[in-house]
C-alpha positions as CSV (number, residue, x, y, z in Angstrom):
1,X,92.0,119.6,-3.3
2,X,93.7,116.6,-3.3
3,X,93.7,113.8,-6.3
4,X,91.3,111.0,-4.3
5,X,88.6,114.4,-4.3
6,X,89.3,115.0,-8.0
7,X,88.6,111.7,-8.8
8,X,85.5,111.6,-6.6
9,X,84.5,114.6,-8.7
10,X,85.2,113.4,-12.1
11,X,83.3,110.0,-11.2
12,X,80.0,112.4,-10.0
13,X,80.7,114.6,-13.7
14,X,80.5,111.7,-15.6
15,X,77.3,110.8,-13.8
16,X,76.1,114.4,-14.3
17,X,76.9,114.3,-17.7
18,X,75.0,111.2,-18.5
19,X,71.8,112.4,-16.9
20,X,71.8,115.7,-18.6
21,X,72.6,114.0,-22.4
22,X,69.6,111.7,-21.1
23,X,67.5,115.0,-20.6
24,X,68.6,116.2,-24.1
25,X,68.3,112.8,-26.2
26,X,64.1,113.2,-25.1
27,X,64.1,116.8,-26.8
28,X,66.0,115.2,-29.5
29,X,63.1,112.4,-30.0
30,X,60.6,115.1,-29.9
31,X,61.3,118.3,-31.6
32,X,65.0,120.5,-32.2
33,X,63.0,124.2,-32.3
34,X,65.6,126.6,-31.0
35,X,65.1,130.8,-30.6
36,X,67.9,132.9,-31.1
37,X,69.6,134.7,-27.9
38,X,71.0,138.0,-27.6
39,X,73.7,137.5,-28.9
40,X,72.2,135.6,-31.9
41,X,73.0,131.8,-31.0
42,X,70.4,129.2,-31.2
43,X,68.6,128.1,-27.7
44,X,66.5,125.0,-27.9
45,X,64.8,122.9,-24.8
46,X,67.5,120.9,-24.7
47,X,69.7,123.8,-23.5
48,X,67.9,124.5,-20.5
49,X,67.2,120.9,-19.7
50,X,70.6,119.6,-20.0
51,X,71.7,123.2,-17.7
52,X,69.0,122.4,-14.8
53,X,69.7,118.9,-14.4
54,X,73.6,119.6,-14.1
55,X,73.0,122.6,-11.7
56,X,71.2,119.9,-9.4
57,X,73.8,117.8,-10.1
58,X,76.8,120.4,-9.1
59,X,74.7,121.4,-5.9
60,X,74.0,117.9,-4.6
61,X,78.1,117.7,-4.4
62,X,78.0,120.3,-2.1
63,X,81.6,121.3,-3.0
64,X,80.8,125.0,-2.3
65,X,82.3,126.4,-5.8
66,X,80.1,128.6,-8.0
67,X,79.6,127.6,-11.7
68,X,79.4,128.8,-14.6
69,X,77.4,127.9,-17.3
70,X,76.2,128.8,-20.2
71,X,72.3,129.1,-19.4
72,X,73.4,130.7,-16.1
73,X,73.4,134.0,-14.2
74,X,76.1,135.5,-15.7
75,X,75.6,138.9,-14.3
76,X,77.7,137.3,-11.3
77,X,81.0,136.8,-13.3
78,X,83.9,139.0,-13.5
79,X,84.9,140.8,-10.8
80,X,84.5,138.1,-7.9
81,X,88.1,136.7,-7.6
82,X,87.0,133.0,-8.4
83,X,90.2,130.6,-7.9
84,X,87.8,127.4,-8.2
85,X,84.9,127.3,-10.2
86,X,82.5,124.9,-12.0
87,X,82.6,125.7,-15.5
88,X,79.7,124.0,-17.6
89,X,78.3,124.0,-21.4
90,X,74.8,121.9,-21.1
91,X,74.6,121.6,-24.5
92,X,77.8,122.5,-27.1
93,X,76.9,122.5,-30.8
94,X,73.4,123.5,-30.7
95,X,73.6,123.8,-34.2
96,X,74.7,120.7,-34.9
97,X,71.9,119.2,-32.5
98,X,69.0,121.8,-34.2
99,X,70.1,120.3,-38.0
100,X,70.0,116.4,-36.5
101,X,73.8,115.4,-36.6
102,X,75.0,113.8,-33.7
103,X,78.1,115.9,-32.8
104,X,76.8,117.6,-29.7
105,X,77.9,118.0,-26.0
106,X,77.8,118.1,-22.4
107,X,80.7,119.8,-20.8
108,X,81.6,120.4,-17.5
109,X,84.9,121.4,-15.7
110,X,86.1,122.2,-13.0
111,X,88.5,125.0,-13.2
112,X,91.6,125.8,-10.6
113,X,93.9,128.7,-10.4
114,X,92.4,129.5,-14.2
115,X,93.6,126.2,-15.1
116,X,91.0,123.4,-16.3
117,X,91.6,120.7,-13.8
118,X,89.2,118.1,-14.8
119,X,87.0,117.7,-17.6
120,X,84.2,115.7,-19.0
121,X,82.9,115.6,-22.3
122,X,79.8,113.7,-23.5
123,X,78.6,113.0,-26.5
124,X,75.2,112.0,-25.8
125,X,74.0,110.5,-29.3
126,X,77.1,108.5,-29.1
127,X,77.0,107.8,-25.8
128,X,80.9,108.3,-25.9
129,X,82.4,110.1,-22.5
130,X,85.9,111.5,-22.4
131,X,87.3,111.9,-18.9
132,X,90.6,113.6,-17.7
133,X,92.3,114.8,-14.9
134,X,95.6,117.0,-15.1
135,X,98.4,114.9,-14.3
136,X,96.1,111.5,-14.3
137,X,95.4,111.1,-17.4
138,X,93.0,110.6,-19.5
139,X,90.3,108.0,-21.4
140,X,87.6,107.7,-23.5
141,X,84.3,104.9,-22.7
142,X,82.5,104.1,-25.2
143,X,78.6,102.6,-23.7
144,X,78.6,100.4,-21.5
145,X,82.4,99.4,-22.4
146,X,85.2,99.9,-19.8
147,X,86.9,103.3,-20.4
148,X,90.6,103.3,-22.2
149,X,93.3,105.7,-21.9
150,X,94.0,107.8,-24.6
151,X,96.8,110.1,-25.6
152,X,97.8,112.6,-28.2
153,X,99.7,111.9,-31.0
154,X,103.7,112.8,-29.8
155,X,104.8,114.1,-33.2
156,X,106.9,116.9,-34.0
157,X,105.0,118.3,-37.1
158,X,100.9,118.1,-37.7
159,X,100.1,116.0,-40.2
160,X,96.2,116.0,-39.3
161,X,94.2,118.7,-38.2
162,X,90.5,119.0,-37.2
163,X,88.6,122.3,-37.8
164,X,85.1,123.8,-36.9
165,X,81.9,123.4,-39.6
166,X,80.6,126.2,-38.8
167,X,83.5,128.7,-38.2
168,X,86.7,128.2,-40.1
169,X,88.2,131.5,-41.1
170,X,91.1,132.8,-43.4
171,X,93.0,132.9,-40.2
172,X,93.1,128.7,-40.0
173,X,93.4,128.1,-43.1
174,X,96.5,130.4,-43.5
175,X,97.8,129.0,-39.9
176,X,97.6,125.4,-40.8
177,X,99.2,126.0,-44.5
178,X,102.2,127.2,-42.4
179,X,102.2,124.5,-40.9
180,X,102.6,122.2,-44.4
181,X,99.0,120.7,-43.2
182,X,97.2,119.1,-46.1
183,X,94.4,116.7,-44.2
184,X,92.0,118.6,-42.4
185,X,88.8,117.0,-41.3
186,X,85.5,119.0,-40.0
187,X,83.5,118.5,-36.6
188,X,81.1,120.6,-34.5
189,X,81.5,120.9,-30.7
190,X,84.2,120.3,-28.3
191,X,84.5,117.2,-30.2
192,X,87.5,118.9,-32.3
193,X,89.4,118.9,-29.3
194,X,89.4,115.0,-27.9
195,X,90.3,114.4,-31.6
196,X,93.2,115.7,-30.3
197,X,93.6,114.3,-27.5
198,X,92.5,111.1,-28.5
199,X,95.8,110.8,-31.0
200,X,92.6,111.2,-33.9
201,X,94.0,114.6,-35.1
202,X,97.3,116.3,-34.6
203,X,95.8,119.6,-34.0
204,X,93.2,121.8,-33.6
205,X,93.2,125.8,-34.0
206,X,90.7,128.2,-33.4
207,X,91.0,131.6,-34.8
208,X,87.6,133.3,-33.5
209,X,85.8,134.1,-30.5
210,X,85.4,131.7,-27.8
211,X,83.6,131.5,-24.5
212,X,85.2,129.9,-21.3
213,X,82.5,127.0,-21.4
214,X,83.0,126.1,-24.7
215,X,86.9,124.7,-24.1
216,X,87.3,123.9,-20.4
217,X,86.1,120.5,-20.5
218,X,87.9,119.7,-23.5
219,X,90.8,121.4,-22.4
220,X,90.7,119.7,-19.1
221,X,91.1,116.2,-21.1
222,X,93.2,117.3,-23.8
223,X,95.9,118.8,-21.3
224,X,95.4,115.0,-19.4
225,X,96.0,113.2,-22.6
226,X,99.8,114.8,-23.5
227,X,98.2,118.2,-25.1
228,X,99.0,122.1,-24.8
229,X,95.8,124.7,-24.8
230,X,97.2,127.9,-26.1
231,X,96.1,131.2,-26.9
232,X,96.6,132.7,-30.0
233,X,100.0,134.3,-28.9
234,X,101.0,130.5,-28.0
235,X,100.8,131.5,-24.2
236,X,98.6,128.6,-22.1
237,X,95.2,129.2,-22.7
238,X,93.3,131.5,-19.3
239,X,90.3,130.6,-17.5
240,X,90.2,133.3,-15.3
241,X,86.8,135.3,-15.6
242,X,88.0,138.1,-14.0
243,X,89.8,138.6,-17.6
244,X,86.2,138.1,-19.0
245,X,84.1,135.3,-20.5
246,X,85.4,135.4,-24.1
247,X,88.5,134.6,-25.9
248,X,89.8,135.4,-29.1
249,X,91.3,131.9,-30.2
250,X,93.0,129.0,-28.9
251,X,95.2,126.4,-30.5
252,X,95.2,122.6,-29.6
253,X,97.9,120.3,-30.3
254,X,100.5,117.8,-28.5
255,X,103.5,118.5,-26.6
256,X,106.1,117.9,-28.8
257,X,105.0,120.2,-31.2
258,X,105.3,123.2,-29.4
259,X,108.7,124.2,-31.7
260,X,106.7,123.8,-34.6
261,X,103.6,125.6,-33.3
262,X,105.0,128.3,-31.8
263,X,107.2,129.2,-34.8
264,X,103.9,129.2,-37.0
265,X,102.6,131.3,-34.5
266,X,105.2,134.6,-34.9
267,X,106.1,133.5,-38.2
C-alpha cells in the first residue's frame, strides 16, 4: 500500500469519523441510557450507531481488509493470520459520554504488519479530528478550520503527564514518581494520547488492561506526531490479534525520552 492510498484512506476515515460522531451527538441530544456488557462495560445507542455507520463506511472503500471493532463479531479474531486490518472503537469513553462530559471518541485505524499505520481520532462534541499517518505526520483540525501539524514535545525528561479518570492505579502513580513527575492532568478516552502527541502532555502510561481498539487510532497519530507506543516492558506496543485482543499496559511518550523511560521501566 503505497502513501497516495494511505492518504486516500485517511481522507475517507476522517469522513467516516465525522458521520458516525454525527450519529452519536443525536443520542447525545436525546438520552445517554447505556446496559452493561459481558464483560461489565457500559453500551448505550450511541455505541451501535456510531459502529453501523463506520462498518458502511469501511465497506463502501472496498479495500478488502476485515475490521475490527468493538461492537463487532469478535468470534472471528485470533487465529486468522491478519497482516492488514481495520481496527475501530465507535465510541471510546462511554462513560464519559453516559455522565454528559464531552471527552468521547471515534477511532478508527488501520493496522499493518501489527503496526498502527494510520489513525483518526474524533472528538465529536468538540468537533476536534486528529489525523496521522506513519512517516507523514500528523495534525489536529479544529471545525471547520484548516487542519495544523502537530508534534510531541522533544524533551528528555516528562515534565507533564496525562492520566485516565477512570482507571489510574498504584502502578502510574509509582511509574510517574520515578520519573520526578509532579503535573499530572486527567482525561477520558483516547484523548490522553493526542495530548501527547499534540506537545499538550509529555506522557502518558497506562498500567491496566487494554483492548486493541482502544489505542490504535491514537497510536497511529501519536507515532506520526514524534511519539513511541510501548508496552509495559518498553518493547513497541503489538497489534497483532493473533496475540489476542487485550493488553496489559502501554506507555506513551516522545522520542527523545526513551533513555529516561526505559530506565523507569527496569528500575
Amino acid at each position: 500500500m503505497d502513501s497516495e492510498s494511505l492518504k486516500t484512506y485517511l481522507a475517507a476515515c476522517q469522513d467516516i469519523a465525522r458521520a458516525a460522531g454525527a450519529e452519536i451527538q443525536k443520542v447525545a441530544a436525546e438520552d445517554a441510557e447505556a446496559t452493561e456488557k459481558a464483560d461489565g462495560s457500559p453500551l448505550t445507542r450511541a455505541d451501535l450507531a456510531s459502529h453501523e455507520t463506520i462498518s458502511r463506511g469501511l465497506e463502501a472503500l472496498q479495500s478488502g481488509l476485515p475490521v475490527l471493532s468493538e461492537e463487532g463479531d469478535l468470534e472471528q479474531v485470533g487465529g486468522a493470520g491478519w497482516e492488514s486490518f481495520w481496527c475501530v472503537d465507535p465510541l471510546d469513553g462511554t462513560k464519559e459520554f453516559v455522565k454528559g462530559l464531552d471527552e468521547y471518541t471515534v477511532n478508527i485505524a488501520l493496522v499493518r504488519d501489527a503496526v498502527p499505520a494510520l489513525g483518526v481520532v474524533y472528538v465529536p462534541a468538540q468537533d476536534v479530528m486528529y489525523a496521522g499517518i506513519a512517516g507523514e505526520g500528523a495534525s489536529r483540525a479544529v471545525g471547520d478550520a484548516a487542519a495544523e501539524a502537530i508534534s510531541a514535545n522533544a524533551v528528555a525528561r516528562p515534565r507533564s503527564a496525562v492520566v485516565s479518570r477512570s482507571h489510574l492505579s498504584d502502578e502510574t502513580r509509582q511509574f510517574l514518581a520515578a520519573l520526578g513527575v509532579g503535573d499530572v492532568v486527567s482525561h477520558g478516552s483516547s484523548i490522553k494520547i493526542c495530548a501527547v502527541a499534540a506537545g499538550e502532555a509529555d506522557i502518558y502510561p497506562r498500567h491496566g488492561p487494554t483492548c486493541l481498539w482502544d489505542t490504535a487510532a491514537g497510536a497511529a497519530v501519536a507515532r506520526a506526531a514524534g511519539a513511541r507506543v510501548v508496552d509495559l516492558a518498553g518493547q513497541p506496543l503489538s497489534y497483532n490479534p493473533d496475540d489476542g485482543i487485550k493488553r496489559p499496559g502501554f506507555i506513551v511518550y516522545p522520542e527523545a525520552m526513551d533513555e529516561a523511560v526505559q530506565a523507569a521501566i527496569f528500575k
